[in-house]
Steps between C-alpha positions, in 0.01 A plus 500: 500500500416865619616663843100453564275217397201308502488135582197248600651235745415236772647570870779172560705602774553783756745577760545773720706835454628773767180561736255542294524332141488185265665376228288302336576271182264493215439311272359676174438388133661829299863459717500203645635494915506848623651623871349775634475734793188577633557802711262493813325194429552372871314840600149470631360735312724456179298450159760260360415282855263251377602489127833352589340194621643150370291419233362792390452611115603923467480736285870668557680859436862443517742719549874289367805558756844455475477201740126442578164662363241673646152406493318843497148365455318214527120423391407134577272324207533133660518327883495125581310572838452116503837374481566633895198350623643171477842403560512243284417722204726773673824233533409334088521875392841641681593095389447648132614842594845404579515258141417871320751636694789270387366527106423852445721734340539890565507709195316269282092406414386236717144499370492122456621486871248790608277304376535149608572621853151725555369189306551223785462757781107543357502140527603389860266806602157347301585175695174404721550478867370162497836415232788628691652162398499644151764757601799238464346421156445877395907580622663184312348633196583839547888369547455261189421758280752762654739244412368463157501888446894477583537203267582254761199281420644133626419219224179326590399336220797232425789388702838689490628248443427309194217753430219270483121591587465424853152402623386310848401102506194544673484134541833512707409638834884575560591684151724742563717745308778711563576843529882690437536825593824556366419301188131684448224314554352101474721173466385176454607311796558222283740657255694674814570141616578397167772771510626420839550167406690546167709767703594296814618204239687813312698512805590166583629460158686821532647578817603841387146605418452802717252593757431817363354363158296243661319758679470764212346214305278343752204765596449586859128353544403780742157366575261205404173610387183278486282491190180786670823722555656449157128595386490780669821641383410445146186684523628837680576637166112496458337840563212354722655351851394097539228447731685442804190236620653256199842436631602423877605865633839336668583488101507891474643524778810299357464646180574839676811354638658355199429843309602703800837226449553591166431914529753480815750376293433709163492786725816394713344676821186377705134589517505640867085575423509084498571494827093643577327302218660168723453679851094560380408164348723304782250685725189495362571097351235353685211791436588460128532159496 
Protein backbone atom coordinates (compact mmCIF):
# COMPACT_ATOMS: atom_id res chain seq x y z
CA UNK A 1 0.00 0.00 0.00
CA UNK A 2 1.35 3.58 -0.92
CA UNK A 3 2.15 6.47 1.69
CA UNK A 4 -1.20 7.93 -0.14
CA UNK A 5 -4.27 6.09 -1.28
CA UNK A 6 -7.62 5.80 -2.43
CA UNK A 7 -10.26 3.82 -0.66
CA UNK A 8 -14.31 3.74 -0.94
CA UNK A 9 -15.66 2.91 2.64
CA UNK A 10 -18.77 3.09 4.96
CA UNK A 11 -18.41 5.39 8.26
CA UNK A 12 -18.68 2.52 11.52
CA UNK A 13 -17.41 4.25 14.38
CA UNK A 14 -16.03 7.65 15.56
CA UNK A 15 -14.60 8.97 18.66
CA UNK A 16 -13.23 12.10 19.56
CA UNK A 17 -9.50 13.44 19.34
CA UNK A 18 -7.69 16.57 21.09
CA UNK A 19 -10.30 19.59 20.62
CA UNK A 20 -11.16 19.43 17.51
CA UNK A 21 -10.94 15.92 15.66
CA UNK A 22 -12.30 12.29 14.99
CA UNK A 23 -11.07 9.14 14.48
CA UNK A 24 -13.33 7.46 12.70
CA UNK A 25 -13.26 3.61 11.67
CA UNK A 26 -14.10 2.58 8.22
CA UNK A 27 -15.04 0.04 6.87
CA UNK A 28 -13.93 -0.30 3.07
CA UNK A 29 -13.96 -3.17 0.46
CA UNK A 30 -10.12 -2.70 -1.12
CA UNK A 31 -8.45 -2.88 2.79
CA UNK A 32 -10.78 -4.04 4.84
CA UNK A 33 -11.12 -1.93 8.65
CA UNK A 34 -9.26 1.24 8.37
CA UNK A 35 -8.54 3.92 11.52
CA UNK A 36 -8.30 7.19 10.61
CA UNK A 37 -7.89 10.75 11.75
CA UNK A 38 -10.04 13.21 10.53
CA UNK A 39 -8.37 16.44 11.35
CA UNK A 40 -11.08 19.18 12.16
CA UNK A 41 -14.03 17.21 11.64
CA UNK A 42 -15.61 18.47 15.04
CA UNK A 43 -15.10 22.11 13.45
CA UNK A 44 -18.19 23.94 12.34
CA UNK A 45 -17.12 24.88 9.34
CA UNK A 46 -14.83 21.78 8.57
CA UNK A 47 -15.53 19.98 5.08
CA UNK A 48 -14.77 16.53 6.49
CA UNK A 49 -17.84 17.54 9.25
CA UNK A 50 -20.72 15.86 7.77
CA UNK A 51 -18.92 13.08 5.77
CA UNK A 52 -17.75 11.46 8.95
CA UNK A 53 -21.19 10.64 9.88
CA UNK A 54 -21.99 6.90 11.03
CA UNK A 55 -23.17 5.38 8.12
CA UNK A 56 -21.97 7.18 5.49
CA UNK A 57 -20.43 5.70 2.07
CA UNK A 58 -16.93 8.08 1.02
CA UNK A 59 -14.92 8.44 -1.45
CA UNK A 60 -11.40 8.70 0.63
CA UNK A 61 -7.66 10.16 0.05
CA UNK A 62 -5.49 8.63 2.58
CA UNK A 63 -2.53 9.62 3.65
CA UNK A 64 -0.79 6.02 5.71
CA UNK A 65 0.97 6.98 9.20
CA UNK A 66 3.21 5.32 11.28
CA UNK A 67 0.43 4.83 13.87
CA UNK A 68 -2.84 6.21 12.35
CA UNK A 69 -3.80 7.63 8.76
CA UNK A 70 -5.00 10.66 7.63
CA UNK A 71 -8.05 11.16 5.78
CA UNK A 72 -7.18 14.16 3.47
CA UNK A 73 -10.40 14.15 1.46
CA UNK A 74 -13.58 12.95 1.52
CA UNK A 75 -16.44 13.05 -1.31
CA UNK A 76 -19.65 11.31 -0.07
CA UNK A 77 -21.49 9.03 -2.95
CA UNK A 78 -24.06 7.37 -0.35
CA UNK A 79 -26.20 8.51 3.08
CA UNK A 80 -28.85 6.44 4.92
CA UNK A 81 -30.78 9.72 5.93
CA UNK A 82 -33.56 7.23 6.97
CA UNK A 83 -31.89 5.07 9.33
CA UNK A 84 -31.80 8.25 12.09
CA UNK A 85 -35.27 9.02 11.64
CA UNK A 86 -36.26 6.10 13.48
CA UNK A 87 -34.61 4.62 16.33
CA UNK A 88 -35.49 1.42 15.74
CA UNK A 89 -33.77 1.40 12.35
CA UNK A 90 -30.97 3.60 14.03
CA UNK A 91 -30.44 0.83 17.16
CA UNK A 92 -30.88 -2.60 14.24
CA UNK A 93 -28.03 -0.75 12.31
CA UNK A 94 -25.27 0.19 15.20
CA UNK A 95 -26.82 -3.64 16.36
CA UNK A 96 -25.13 -4.74 12.90
CA UNK A 97 -22.45 -2.16 13.09
CA UNK A 98 -20.84 -3.53 16.10
CA UNK A 99 -21.16 -7.52 14.45
CA UNK A 100 -18.87 -5.79 11.39
CA UNK A 101 -16.81 -4.49 13.84
CA UNK A 102 -15.85 -7.80 15.59
CA UNK A 103 -15.43 -9.63 11.87
CA UNK A 104 -13.59 -7.25 9.80
CA UNK A 105 -10.05 -7.40 9.20
CA UNK A 106 -7.51 -4.41 8.56
CA UNK A 107 -5.21 -4.90 5.72
CA UNK A 108 -7.31 -7.25 3.82
CA UNK A 109 -10.55 -7.03 1.05
CA UNK A 110 -13.69 -7.11 2.80
CA UNK A 111 -15.83 -6.70 -0.30
CA UNK A 112 -18.14 -9.59 0.63
CA UNK A 113 -18.50 -7.76 4.07
CA UNK A 114 -18.80 -4.19 2.31
CA UNK A 115 -21.24 -5.57 0.74
CA UNK A 116 -23.54 -7.45 2.92
CA UNK A 117 -23.34 -4.64 5.47
CA UNK A 118 -24.59 -1.52 2.96
CA UNK A 119 -26.89 -4.45 1.84
CA UNK A 120 -29.14 -4.77 5.14
CA UNK A 121 -28.65 -1.07 6.03
CA UNK A 122 -30.74 -0.32 2.46
CA UNK A 123 -33.08 -2.66 3.90
CA UNK A 124 -34.15 -1.52 7.48
CA UNK A 125 -34.20 2.06 5.74
CA UNK A 126 -37.00 0.93 2.74
CA UNK A 127 -39.05 -0.40 5.77
CA UNK A 128 -42.66 1.45 5.68
CA UNK A 129 -43.56 3.43 8.68
CA UNK A 130 -46.61 1.52 9.03
CA UNK A 131 -43.93 -1.93 9.46
CA UNK A 132 -41.66 -0.82 12.14
CA UNK A 133 -42.40 -4.35 13.49
CA UNK A 134 -40.42 -5.54 10.50
CA UNK A 135 -37.23 -4.02 11.96
CA UNK A 136 -36.64 -7.12 14.43
CA UNK A 137 -37.18 -9.29 11.30
CA UNK A 138 -34.87 -7.15 8.92
CA UNK A 139 -31.84 -7.22 12.00
CA UNK A 140 -32.10 -11.17 12.74
CA UNK A 141 -31.41 -11.63 9.19
CA UNK A 142 -28.83 -9.26 8.87
CA UNK A 143 -27.03 -11.22 12.02
CA UNK A 144 -27.91 -14.69 10.34
CA UNK A 145 -26.17 -14.00 7.41
CA UNK A 146 -23.19 -12.08 9.14
CA UNK A 147 -22.83 -15.24 10.86
CA UNK A 148 -22.95 -17.21 7.72
CA UNK A 149 -20.33 -14.84 6.01
CA UNK A 150 -17.92 -15.84 9.09
CA UNK A 151 -18.82 -19.51 8.67
CA UNK A 152 -20.59 -19.85 11.88
CA UNK A 153 -23.87 -20.85 10.22
CA UNK A 154 -25.55 -23.11 13.26
CA UNK A 155 -27.05 -26.52 11.76
CA UNK A 156 -30.72 -26.06 11.03
CA UNK A 157 -31.61 -28.61 8.98
CA UNK A 158 -30.95 -31.97 11.18
CA UNK A 159 -30.22 -32.48 14.76
CA UNK A 160 -26.60 -32.39 16.11
CA UNK A 161 -27.10 -34.95 17.35
CA UNK A 162 -27.88 -37.95 15.37
CA UNK A 163 -28.09 -35.65 12.27
CA UNK A 164 -31.50 -36.39 11.23
CA UNK A 165 -33.89 -33.90 9.23
CA UNK A 166 -35.69 -32.08 11.79
CA UNK A 167 -39.17 -30.79 10.88
CA UNK A 168 -42.24 -29.52 13.33
CA UNK A 169 -45.49 -31.91 14.13
CA UNK A 170 -47.91 -29.47 13.34
CA UNK A 171 -50.46 -31.70 14.80
CA UNK A 172 -48.65 -31.47 18.26
CA UNK A 173 -49.45 -28.09 19.62
CA UNK A 174 -46.42 -28.52 22.13
CA UNK A 175 -43.55 -29.75 19.57
CA UNK A 176 -40.62 -28.44 20.55
CA UNK A 177 -36.93 -28.69 19.67
CA UNK A 178 -33.81 -27.79 21.09
CA UNK A 179 -31.20 -25.49 20.59
CA UNK A 180 -27.08 -25.88 21.82
CA UNK A 181 -25.07 -23.15 21.59
CA UNK A 182 -21.98 -24.73 22.42
CA UNK A 183 -22.86 -27.80 20.38
CA UNK A 184 -24.17 -25.56 17.12
CA UNK A 185 -27.48 -25.56 16.46
CA UNK A 186 -30.97 -27.99 16.74
CA UNK A 187 -31.36 -31.25 18.97
CA UNK A 188 -34.08 -33.40 19.05
CA UNK A 189 -35.41 -33.22 22.46
CA UNK A 190 -36.10 -36.72 22.21
CA UNK A 191 -32.64 -38.00 21.40
CA UNK A 192 -31.12 -35.48 24.23
CA UNK A 193 -33.25 -37.49 26.72
CA UNK A 194 -32.32 -40.57 25.17
CA UNK A 195 -28.70 -39.56 25.96
CA UNK A 196 -29.35 -38.43 29.43
CA UNK A 197 -30.81 -41.50 30.21
CA UNK A 198 -28.13 -43.94 28.83
CA UNK A 199 -25.58 -41.53 30.64
CA UNK A 200 -27.17 -41.30 34.15
CA UNK A 201 -27.39 -45.40 34.03
CA UNK A 202 -23.51 -45.06 32.75
CA UNK A 203 -22.96 -43.73 36.10
CA UNK A 204 -24.68 -45.85 38.39
CA UNK A 205 -22.96 -48.73 36.87
CA UNK A 206 -19.71 -46.94 37.13
CA UNK A 207 -19.14 -44.91 40.02
CA UNK A 208 -15.91 -43.60 38.68
CA UNK A 209 -17.52 -42.16 35.57
CA UNK A 210 -16.62 -38.53 35.79
CA UNK A 211 -18.59 -35.41 35.79
CA UNK A 212 -16.66 -33.83 33.31
CA UNK A 213 -17.52 -36.42 30.45
CA UNK A 214 -21.09 -36.49 31.23
CA UNK A 215 -21.29 -32.95 30.51
CA UNK A 216 -18.96 -32.82 27.37
CA UNK A 217 -21.27 -35.50 26.02
CA UNK A 218 -24.61 -34.25 27.01
CA UNK A 219 -25.34 -30.77 24.97
CA UNK A 220 -26.27 -27.74 26.93
CA UNK A 221 -29.98 -27.20 25.48
CA UNK A 222 -29.64 -23.39 25.65
CA UNK A 223 -33.16 -22.67 24.56
CA UNK A 224 -36.43 -24.49 23.42
CA UNK A 225 -37.73 -23.31 20.24
CA UNK A 226 -41.34 -23.85 18.97
CA UNK A 227 -42.00 -25.11 15.46
CA UNK A 228 -43.00 -20.94 13.74
CA UNK A 229 -39.46 -20.17 15.34
CA UNK A 230 -37.62 -23.23 14.02
CA UNK A 231 -39.32 -21.99 10.61
CA UNK A 232 -38.15 -18.95 10.79
CA UNK A 233 -34.60 -19.81 11.44
CA UNK A 234 -34.51 -22.11 8.55
CA UNK A 235 -35.66 -19.60 6.16
CA UNK A 236 -33.17 -16.56 7.07
CA UNK A 237 -30.74 -17.97 4.68
CA UNK A 238 -33.40 -16.92 2.03
CA UNK A 239 -32.62 -13.60 0.32
CA UNK A 240 -36.27 -12.23 0.65
CA UNK A 241 -37.18 -11.59 4.62
CA UNK A 242 -40.60 -13.78 5.63
CA UNK A 243 -43.58 -11.75 5.79
CA UNK A 244 -43.55 -10.89 9.29
CA UNK A 245 -47.80 -10.89 9.16
CA UNK A 246 -47.33 -15.01 8.78
CA UNK A 247 -45.69 -15.82 12.02
CA UNK A 248 -46.61 -14.33 15.60
CA UNK A 249 -43.97 -11.32 15.95
CA UNK A 250 -43.10 -12.57 19.78
CA UNK A 251 -41.36 -15.46 17.47
CA UNK A 252 -38.76 -12.92 15.98
CA UNK A 253 -38.44 -11.51 18.76
CA UNK A 254 -37.06 -14.87 20.33
CA UNK A 255 -35.42 -15.74 17.32
CA UNK A 256 -33.29 -12.53 17.87
CA UNK A 257 -32.42 -13.75 21.25
CA UNK A 258 -31.28 -17.20 20.57
CA UNK A 259 -29.04 -15.78 17.59
CA UNK A 260 -27.95 -12.83 19.66
CA UNK A 261 -27.13 -16.21 22.29
CA UNK A 262 -25.15 -17.87 19.92
CA UNK A 263 -23.12 -14.56 18.29
CA UNK A 264 -22.40 -13.60 22.15
CA UNK A 265 -20.78 -16.63 22.62
CA UNK A 266 -18.89 -17.07 19.09
CA UNK A 267 -17.84 -13.63 19.67
CA UNK A 268 -16.91 -14.12 23.48
CA UNK A 269 -17.89 -10.33 24.22
CA UNK A 270 -21.54 -8.82 24.19
CA UNK A 271 -23.64 -6.82 21.77
CA UNK A 272 -23.84 -3.56 23.93
CA UNK A 273 -26.09 -2.09 20.60
CA UNK A 274 -28.64 -5.02 22.07
CA UNK A 275 -29.18 -3.25 24.85
CA UNK A 276 -31.41 -0.37 22.43
CA UNK A 277 -33.03 -2.93 20.04
CA UNK A 278 -34.67 -4.38 23.74
CA UNK A 279 -34.95 -0.76 25.35
CA UNK A 280 -37.10 0.30 21.81
CA UNK A 281 -39.41 -2.68 21.32
CA UNK A 282 -39.92 -3.04 25.36
CA UNK A 283 -41.22 0.53 24.80
CA UNK A 284 -43.05 0.71 21.94
CA UNK A 285 -44.63 -3.28 22.69
CA UNK A 286 -48.01 -2.23 22.90
CA UNK A 287 -48.04 0.39 19.68
CA UNK A 288 -46.53 -2.53 17.70
CA UNK A 289 -48.44 -5.04 19.03
Amino acid sequence: MSKTYKATGINLKAQALGESDKIVTILTPEFGLIRAVATGARRQNSSLGGKMGIFVVNQLLISQGKNLSRITQAETIKTYPGLSQDLGKLAASQYLAEIVLCQGISEQPQTELYELFNEHLQRLQDIPKTEIKSVVAHLAQGVFQLLTLAGLTPQLESCCLTQRPLTPDWTNPHWQVGFSIPAGGIICLDAWKTLRKEIQQRKLSNPSYETVFHQQELPIISRRLNGKELIILQYLAETEIMKIDAVDYSSWLSVERILRQYLQYHLEQPILSALLIDSYFATNHDTIL
